[in-house]
C-alpha atoms as a printed R data frame, in Angstrom:
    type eleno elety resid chain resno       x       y       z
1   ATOM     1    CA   UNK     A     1 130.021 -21.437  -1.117
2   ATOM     2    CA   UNK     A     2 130.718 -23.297   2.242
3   ATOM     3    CA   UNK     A     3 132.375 -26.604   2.088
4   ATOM     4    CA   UNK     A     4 131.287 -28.940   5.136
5   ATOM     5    CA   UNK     A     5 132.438 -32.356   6.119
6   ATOM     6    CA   UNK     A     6 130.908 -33.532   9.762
7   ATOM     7    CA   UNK     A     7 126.958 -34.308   9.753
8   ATOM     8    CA   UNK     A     8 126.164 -31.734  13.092
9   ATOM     9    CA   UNK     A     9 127.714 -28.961  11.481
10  ATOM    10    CA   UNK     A    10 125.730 -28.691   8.122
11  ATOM    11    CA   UNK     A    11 122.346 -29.466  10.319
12  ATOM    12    CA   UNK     A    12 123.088 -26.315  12.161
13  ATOM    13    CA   UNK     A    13 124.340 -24.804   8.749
14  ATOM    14    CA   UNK     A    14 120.776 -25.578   7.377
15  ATOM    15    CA   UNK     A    15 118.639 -24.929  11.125
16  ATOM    16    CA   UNK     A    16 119.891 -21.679  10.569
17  ATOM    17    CA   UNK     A    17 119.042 -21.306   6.770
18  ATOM    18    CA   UNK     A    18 115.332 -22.574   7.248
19  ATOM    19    CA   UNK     A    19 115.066 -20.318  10.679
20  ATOM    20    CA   UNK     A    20 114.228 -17.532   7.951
21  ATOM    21    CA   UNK     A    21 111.350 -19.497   6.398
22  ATOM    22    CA   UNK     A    22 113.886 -20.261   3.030
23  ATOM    23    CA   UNK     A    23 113.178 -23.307   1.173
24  ATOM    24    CA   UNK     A    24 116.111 -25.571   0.877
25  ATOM    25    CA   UNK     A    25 117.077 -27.890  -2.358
26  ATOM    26    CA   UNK     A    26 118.962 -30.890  -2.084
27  ATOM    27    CA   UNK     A    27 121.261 -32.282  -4.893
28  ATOM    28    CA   UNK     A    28 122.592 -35.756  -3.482
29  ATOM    29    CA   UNK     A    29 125.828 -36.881  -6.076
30  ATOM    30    CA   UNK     A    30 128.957 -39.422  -6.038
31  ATOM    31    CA   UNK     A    31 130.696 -36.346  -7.372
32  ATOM    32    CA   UNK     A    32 132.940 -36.773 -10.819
33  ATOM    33    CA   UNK     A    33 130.151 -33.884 -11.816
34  ATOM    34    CA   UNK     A    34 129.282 -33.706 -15.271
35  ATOM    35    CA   UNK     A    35 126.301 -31.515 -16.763
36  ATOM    36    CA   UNK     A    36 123.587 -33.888 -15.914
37  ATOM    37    CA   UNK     A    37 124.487 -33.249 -12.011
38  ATOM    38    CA   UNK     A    38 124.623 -29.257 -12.914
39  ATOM    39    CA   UNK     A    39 121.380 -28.804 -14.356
40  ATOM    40    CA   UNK     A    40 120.163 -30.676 -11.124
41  ATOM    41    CA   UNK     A    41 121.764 -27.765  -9.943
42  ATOM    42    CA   UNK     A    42 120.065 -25.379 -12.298
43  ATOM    43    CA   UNK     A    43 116.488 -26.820 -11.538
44  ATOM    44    CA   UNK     A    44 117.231 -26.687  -7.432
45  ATOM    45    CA   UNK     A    45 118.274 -22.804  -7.780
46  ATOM    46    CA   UNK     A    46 114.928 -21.881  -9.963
47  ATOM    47    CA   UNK     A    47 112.840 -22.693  -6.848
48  ATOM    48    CA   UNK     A    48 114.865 -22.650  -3.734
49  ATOM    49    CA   UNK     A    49 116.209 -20.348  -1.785
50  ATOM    50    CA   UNK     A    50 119.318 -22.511  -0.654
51  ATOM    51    CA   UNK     A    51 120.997 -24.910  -2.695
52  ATOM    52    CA   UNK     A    52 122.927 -27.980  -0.769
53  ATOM    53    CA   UNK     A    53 125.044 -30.296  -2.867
54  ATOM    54    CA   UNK     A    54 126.449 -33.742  -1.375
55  ATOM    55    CA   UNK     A    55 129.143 -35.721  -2.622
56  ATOM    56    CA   UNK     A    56 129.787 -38.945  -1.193
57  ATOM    57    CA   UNK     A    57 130.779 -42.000  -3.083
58  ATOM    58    CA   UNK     A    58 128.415 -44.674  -0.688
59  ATOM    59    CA   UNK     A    59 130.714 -47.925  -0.031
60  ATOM    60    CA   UNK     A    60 126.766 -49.567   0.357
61  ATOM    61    CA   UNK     A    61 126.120 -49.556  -3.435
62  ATOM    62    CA   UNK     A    62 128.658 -51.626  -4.617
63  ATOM    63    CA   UNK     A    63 128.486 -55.214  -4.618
64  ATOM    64    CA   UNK     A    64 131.374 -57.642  -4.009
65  ATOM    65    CA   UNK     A    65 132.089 -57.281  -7.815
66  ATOM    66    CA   UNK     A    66 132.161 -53.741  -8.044
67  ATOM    67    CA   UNK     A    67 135.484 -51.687  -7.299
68  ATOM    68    CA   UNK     A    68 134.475 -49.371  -5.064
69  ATOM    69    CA   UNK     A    69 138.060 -47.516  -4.982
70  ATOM    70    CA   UNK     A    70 138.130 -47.797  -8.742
71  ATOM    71    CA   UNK     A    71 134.815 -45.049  -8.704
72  ATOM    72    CA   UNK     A    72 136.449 -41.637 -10.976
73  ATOM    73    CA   UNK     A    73 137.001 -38.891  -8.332
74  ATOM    74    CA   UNK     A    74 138.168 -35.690  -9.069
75  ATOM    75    CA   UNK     A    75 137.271 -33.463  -5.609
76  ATOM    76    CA   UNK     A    76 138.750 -29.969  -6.941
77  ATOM    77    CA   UNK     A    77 137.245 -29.953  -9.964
78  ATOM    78    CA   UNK     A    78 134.055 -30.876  -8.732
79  ATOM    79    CA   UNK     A    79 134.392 -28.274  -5.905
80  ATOM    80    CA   UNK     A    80 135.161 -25.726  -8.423
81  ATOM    81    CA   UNK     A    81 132.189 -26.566 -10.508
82  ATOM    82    CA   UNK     A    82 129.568 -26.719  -7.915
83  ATOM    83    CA   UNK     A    83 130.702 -22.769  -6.552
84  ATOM    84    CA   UNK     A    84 130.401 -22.205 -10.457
85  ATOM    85    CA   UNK     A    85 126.893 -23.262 -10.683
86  ATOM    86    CA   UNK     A    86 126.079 -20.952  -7.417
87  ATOM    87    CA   UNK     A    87 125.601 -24.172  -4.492
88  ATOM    88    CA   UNK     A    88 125.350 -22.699  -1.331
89  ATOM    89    CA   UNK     A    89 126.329 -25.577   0.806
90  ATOM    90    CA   UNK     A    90 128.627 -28.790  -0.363
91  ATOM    91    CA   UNK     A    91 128.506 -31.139   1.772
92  ATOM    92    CA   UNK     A    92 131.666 -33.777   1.619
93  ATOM    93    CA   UNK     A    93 131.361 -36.174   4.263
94  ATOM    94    CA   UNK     A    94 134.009 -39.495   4.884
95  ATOM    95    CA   UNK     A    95 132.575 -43.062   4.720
96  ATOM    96    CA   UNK     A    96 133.753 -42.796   8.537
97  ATOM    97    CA   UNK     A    97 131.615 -39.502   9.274
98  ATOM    98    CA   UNK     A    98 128.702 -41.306   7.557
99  ATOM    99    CA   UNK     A    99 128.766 -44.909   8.872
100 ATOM   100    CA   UNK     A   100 131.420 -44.380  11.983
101 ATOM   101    CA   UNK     A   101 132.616 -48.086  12.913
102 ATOM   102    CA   UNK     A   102 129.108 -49.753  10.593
103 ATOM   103    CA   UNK     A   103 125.424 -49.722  10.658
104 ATOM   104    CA   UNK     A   104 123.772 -51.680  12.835
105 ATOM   105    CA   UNK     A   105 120.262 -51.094  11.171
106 ATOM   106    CA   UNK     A   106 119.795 -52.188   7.757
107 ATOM   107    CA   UNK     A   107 117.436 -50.681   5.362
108 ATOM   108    CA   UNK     A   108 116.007 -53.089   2.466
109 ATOM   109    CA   UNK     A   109 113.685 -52.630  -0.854
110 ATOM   110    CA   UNK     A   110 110.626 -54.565  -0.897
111 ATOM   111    CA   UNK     A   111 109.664 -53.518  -4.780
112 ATOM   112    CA   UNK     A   112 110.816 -51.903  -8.019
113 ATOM   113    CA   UNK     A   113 114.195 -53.551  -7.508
114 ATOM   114    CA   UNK     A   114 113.944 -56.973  -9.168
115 ATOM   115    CA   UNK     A   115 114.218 -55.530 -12.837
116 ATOM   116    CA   UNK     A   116 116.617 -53.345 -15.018
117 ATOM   117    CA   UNK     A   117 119.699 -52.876 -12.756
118 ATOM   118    CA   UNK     A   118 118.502 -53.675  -9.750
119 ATOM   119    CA   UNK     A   119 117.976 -57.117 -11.094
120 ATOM   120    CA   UNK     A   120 121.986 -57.843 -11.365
121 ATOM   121    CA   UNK     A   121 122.996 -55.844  -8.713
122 ATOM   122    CA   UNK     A   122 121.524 -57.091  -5.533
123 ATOM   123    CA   UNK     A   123 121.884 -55.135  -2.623
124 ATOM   124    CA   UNK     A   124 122.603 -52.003  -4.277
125 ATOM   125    CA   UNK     A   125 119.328 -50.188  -4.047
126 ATOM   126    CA   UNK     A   126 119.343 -50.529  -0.200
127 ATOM   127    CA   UNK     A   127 121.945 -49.077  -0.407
128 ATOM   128    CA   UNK     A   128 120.997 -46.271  -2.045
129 ATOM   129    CA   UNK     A   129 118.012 -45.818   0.717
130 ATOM   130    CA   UNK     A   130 120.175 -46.173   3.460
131 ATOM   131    CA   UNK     A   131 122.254 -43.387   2.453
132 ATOM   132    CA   UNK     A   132 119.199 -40.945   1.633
133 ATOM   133    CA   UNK     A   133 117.527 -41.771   5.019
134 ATOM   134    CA   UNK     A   134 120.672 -40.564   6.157
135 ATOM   135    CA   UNK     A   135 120.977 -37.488   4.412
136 ATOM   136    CA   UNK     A   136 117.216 -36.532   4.171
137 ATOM   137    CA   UNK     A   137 117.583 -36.512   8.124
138 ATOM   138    CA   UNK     A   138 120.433 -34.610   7.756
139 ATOM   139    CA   UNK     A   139 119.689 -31.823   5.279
140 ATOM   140    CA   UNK     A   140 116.404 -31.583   5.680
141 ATOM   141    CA   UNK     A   141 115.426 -30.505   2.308
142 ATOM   142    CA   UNK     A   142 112.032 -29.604   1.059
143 ATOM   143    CA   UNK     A   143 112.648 -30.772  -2.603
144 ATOM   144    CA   UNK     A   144 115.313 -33.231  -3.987
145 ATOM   145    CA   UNK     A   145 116.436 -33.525  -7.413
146 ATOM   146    CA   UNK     A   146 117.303 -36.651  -9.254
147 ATOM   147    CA   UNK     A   147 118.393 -37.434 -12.863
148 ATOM   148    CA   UNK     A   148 115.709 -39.296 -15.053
149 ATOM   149    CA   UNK     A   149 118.274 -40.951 -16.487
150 ATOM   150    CA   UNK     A   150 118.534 -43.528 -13.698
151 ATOM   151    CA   UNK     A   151 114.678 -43.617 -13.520
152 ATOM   152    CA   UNK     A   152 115.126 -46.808 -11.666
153 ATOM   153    CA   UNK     A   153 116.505 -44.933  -8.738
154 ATOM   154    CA   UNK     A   154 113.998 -42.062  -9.195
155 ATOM   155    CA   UNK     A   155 111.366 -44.645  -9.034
156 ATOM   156    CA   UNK     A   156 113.039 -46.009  -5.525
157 ATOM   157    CA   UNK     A   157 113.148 -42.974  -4.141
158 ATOM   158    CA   UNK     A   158 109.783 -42.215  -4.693
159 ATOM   159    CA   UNK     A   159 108.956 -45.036  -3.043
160 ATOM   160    CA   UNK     A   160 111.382 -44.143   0.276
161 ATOM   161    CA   UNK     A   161 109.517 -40.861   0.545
162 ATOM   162    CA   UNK     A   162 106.530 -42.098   0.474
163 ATOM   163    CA   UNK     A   163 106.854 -45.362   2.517
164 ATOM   164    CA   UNK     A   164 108.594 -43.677   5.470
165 ATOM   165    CA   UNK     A   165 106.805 -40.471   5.223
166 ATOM   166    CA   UNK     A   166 109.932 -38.095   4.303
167 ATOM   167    CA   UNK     A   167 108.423 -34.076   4.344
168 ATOM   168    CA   UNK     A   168 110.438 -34.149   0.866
169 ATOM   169    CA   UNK     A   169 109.251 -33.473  -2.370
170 ATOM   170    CA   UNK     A   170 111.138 -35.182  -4.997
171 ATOM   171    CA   UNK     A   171 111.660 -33.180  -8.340
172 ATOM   172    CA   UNK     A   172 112.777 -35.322 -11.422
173 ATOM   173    CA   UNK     A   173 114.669 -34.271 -13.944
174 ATOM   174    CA   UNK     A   174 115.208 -34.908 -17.692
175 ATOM   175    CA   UNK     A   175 118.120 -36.825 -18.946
176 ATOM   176    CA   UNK     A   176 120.988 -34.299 -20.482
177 ATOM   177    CA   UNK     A   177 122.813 -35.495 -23.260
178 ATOM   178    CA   UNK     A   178 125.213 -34.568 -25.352
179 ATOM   179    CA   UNK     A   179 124.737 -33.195 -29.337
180 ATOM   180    CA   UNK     A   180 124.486 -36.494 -30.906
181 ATOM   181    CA   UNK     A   181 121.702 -38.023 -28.347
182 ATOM   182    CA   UNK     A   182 124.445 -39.787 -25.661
183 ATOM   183    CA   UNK     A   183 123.159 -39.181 -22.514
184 ATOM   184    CA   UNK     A   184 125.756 -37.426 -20.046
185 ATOM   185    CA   UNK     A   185 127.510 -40.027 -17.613
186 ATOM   186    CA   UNK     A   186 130.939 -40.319 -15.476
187 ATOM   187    CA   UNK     A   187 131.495 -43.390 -17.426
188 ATOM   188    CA   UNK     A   188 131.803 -41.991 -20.815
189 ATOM   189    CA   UNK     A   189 135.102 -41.233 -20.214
190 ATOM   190    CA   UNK     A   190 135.939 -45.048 -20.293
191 ATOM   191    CA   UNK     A   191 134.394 -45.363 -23.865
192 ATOM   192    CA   UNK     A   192 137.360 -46.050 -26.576
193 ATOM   193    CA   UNK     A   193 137.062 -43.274 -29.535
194 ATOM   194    CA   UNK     A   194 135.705 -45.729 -31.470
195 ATOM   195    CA   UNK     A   195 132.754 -46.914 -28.538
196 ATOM   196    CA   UNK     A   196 132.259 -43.333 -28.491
197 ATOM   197    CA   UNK     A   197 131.212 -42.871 -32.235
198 ATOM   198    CA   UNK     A   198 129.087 -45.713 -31.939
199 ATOM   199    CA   UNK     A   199 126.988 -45.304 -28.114
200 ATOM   200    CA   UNK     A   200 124.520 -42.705 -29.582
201 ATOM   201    CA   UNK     A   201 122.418 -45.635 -31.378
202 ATOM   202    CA   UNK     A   202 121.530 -46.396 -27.958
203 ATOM   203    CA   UNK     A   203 119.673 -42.939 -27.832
204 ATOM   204    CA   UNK     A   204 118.168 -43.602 -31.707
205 ATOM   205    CA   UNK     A   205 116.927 -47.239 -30.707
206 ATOM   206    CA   UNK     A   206 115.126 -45.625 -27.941
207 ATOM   207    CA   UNK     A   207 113.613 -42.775 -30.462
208 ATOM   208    CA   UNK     A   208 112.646 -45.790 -32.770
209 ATOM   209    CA   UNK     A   209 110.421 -47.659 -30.378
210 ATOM   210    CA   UNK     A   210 109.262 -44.752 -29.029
211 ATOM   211    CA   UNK     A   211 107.905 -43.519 -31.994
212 ATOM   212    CA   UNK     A   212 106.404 -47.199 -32.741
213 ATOM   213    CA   UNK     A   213 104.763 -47.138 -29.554
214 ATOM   214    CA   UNK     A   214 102.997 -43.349 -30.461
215 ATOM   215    CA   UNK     A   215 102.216 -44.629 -33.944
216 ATOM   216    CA   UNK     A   216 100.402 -47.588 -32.506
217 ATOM   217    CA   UNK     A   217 102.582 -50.920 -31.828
218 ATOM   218    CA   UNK     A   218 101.170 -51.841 -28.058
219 ATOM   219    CA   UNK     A   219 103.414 -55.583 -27.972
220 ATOM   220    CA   UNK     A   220 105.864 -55.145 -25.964
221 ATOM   221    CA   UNK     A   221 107.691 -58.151 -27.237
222 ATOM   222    CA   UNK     A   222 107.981 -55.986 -30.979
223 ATOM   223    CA   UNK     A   223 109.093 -53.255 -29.234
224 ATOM   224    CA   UNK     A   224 112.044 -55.076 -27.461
225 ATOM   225    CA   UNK     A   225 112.561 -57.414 -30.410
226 ATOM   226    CA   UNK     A   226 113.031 -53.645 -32.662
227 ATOM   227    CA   UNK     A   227 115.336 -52.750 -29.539
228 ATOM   228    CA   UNK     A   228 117.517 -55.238 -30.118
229 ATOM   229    CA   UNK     A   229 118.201 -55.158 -33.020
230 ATOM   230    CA   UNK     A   230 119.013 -51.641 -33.336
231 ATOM   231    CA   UNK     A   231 121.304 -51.969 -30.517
232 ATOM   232    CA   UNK     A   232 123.617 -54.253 -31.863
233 ATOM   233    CA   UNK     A   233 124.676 -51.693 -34.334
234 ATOM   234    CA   UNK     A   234 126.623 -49.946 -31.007
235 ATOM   235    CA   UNK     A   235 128.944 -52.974 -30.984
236 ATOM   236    CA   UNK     A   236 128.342 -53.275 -27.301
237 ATOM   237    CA   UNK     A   237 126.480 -56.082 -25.249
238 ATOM   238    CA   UNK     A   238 123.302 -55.940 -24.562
239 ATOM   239    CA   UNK     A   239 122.989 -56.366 -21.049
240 ATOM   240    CA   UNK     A   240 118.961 -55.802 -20.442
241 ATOM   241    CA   UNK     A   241 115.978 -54.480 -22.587
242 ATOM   242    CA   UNK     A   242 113.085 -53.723 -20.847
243 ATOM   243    CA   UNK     A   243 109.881 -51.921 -20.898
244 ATOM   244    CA   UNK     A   244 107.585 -51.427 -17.959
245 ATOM   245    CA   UNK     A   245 105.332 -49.356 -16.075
246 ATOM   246    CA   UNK     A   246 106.505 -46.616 -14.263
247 ATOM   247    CA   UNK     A   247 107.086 -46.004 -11.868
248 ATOM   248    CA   UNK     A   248 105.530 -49.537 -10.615
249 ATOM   249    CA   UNK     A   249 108.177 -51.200 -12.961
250 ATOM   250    CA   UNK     A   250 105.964 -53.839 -13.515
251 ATOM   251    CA   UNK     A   251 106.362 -55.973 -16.626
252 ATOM   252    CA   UNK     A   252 104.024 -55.242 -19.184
253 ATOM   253    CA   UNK     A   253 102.625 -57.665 -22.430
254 ATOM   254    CA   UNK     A   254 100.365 -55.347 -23.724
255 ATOM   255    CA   UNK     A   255 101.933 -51.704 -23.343
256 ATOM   256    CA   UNK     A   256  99.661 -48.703 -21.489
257 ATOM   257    CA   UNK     A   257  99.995 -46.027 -19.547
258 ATOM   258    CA   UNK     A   258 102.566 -44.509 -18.455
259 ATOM   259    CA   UNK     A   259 105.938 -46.974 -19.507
260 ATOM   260    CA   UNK     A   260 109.859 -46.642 -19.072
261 ATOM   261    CA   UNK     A   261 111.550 -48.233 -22.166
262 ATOM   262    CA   UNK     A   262 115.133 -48.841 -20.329
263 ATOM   263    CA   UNK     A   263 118.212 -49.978 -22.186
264 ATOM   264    CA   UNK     A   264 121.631 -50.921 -20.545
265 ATOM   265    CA   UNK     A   265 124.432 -51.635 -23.242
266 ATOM   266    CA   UNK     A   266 128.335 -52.491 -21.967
267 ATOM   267    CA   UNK     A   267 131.301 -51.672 -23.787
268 ATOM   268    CA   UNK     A   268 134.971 -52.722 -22.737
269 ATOM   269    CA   UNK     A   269 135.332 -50.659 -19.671
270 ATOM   270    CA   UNK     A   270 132.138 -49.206 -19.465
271 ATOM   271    CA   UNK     A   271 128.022 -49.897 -18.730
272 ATOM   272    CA   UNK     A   272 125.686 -47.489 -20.461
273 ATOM   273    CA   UNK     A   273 121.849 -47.037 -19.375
274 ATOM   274    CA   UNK     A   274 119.300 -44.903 -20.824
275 ATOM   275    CA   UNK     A   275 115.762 -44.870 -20.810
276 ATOM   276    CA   UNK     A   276 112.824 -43.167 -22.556
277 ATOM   277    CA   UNK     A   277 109.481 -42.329 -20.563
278 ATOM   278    CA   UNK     A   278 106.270 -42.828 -22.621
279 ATOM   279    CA   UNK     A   279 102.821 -41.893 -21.463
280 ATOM   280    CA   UNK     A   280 100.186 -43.106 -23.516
281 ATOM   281    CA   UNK     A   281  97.424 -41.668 -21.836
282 ATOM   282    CA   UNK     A   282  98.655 -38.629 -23.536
């Protein structure tokens, strides 16, 4: 594995892997890996030929509330991981390689941003574009892979790709979890033992209204009601319970389609989302 840091060498790095007509896959992470980011890993092996890996904690997605130097890094260990999982290329760039003295162009989100996190976190999302315009153009993958589990930013992206035309094709992938339903997450390290025993309801609620919604219920106002309920049983605060479209993320009365039933639940040190795709139609 090749460890890179400045932007011009790991273009020429992958100008000289596509030169041979290989495909390349891009996995984009804020590092602290965890198994979710290594079956990204997984997936991107199975149908590349190349395998780059970024990990850069982006100042541009925090808001003024958010600690940006409080963000778990561990660089070794997630060095050592990535050569594990076979990644060709890691690319570990400084906030001053990326941004050098600030941007003077600023990228913004139009759509799919006013609901679930986006809603409380202003500003975040273009963030989140404004670094993947960045490394898109830098990396020049032909597939990316992103975690379902933030299907809000899966649903962005898909929109960055195809509003400014990126030759990328973005590959989603499932949410992993752990043996009693918790999805995977940097964060669960900040759960107390006891948070820990109780955070997998979050995962049942979200197997409850699913199967309501395949058994029948189409109010979306039961569903959340059936949500919420359940989801007091993790002790936590419920922070948002919504169900849209997806990936419009439109609000929806009368549930069809294709929906995202999304969940965010905070303990004492930590914020917990999961979601659950539903496609009626099926």
């Amino acid at each position: 594995m090749e460890i890179i840091t400045k932007k011009r060498d790991l273009q020429q790095k992958v100008l000289s892997i596509k030169s041979g007509g290989k495909k390349v896959g891009f996995v984009p992470t804020m590092g602290f890996l965890h198994e979710g980011h290594l079956e990204l890993v997984r997936k991107a092996k199975s149908e590349n030929d190349a395998v780059v890996m970024s990990i850069f904690v982006n100042p541009l997605q925090f808001g003024p509330n958010e600690d940006f130097e409080a963000y778990p890094r561990n660089e070794k260990r997630d060095t050592q991981l990535a050569e594990t999982e076979g990644v060709d290329v890691l690319f570990i760039p400084s906030p001053a390689e990326m941004y050098g003295s600030g941007m003077s162009i600023r990228m913004g989100v139009a759509s799919r941003t006013d609901v679930l996190c986006g809603k409380s976190r202003p500003g975040h999302f273009d963030g989140v574009v404004t670094v993947l315009s960045k490394l898109f153009h830098i990396v020049m993958p032909d597939r990316a892979y992103f975690g379902l589990k933030d299907a809000q930013q899966v649903a962005v992206v898909d929109l960055l790709i195809r509003d400014l035309d990126f030759p990328v094709e973005l590959v989603p992938v499932d949410t992993i979890r752990e043996e009693d339903g918790l999805a995977k997450s940097s964060r669960n390290v900040y759960l107390s033992e006891q948070e820990r025993a109780q955070a997998p309801m979050i995962f049942r609620s979200l197997e409850e209204a699913k199967r309501a919604i395949l058994d029948g219920e189409r109010d979306a106002s039961a569903i959340a009601l059936k949500l919420e309920r359940k989801l007091k049983e993790t002790g936590g605060v419920i922070d948002y319970v919504e169900i849209t479209s997806y990936p419009e993320l439109k609000p929806l009365a009368r549930l069809e389609g294709k929906l995202l039933i999304a969940v965010a639940v905070k303990f004492s040190k930590a914020r917990l989302i999961d979601n659950m795709i539903v496609d009626i139609r099926d």
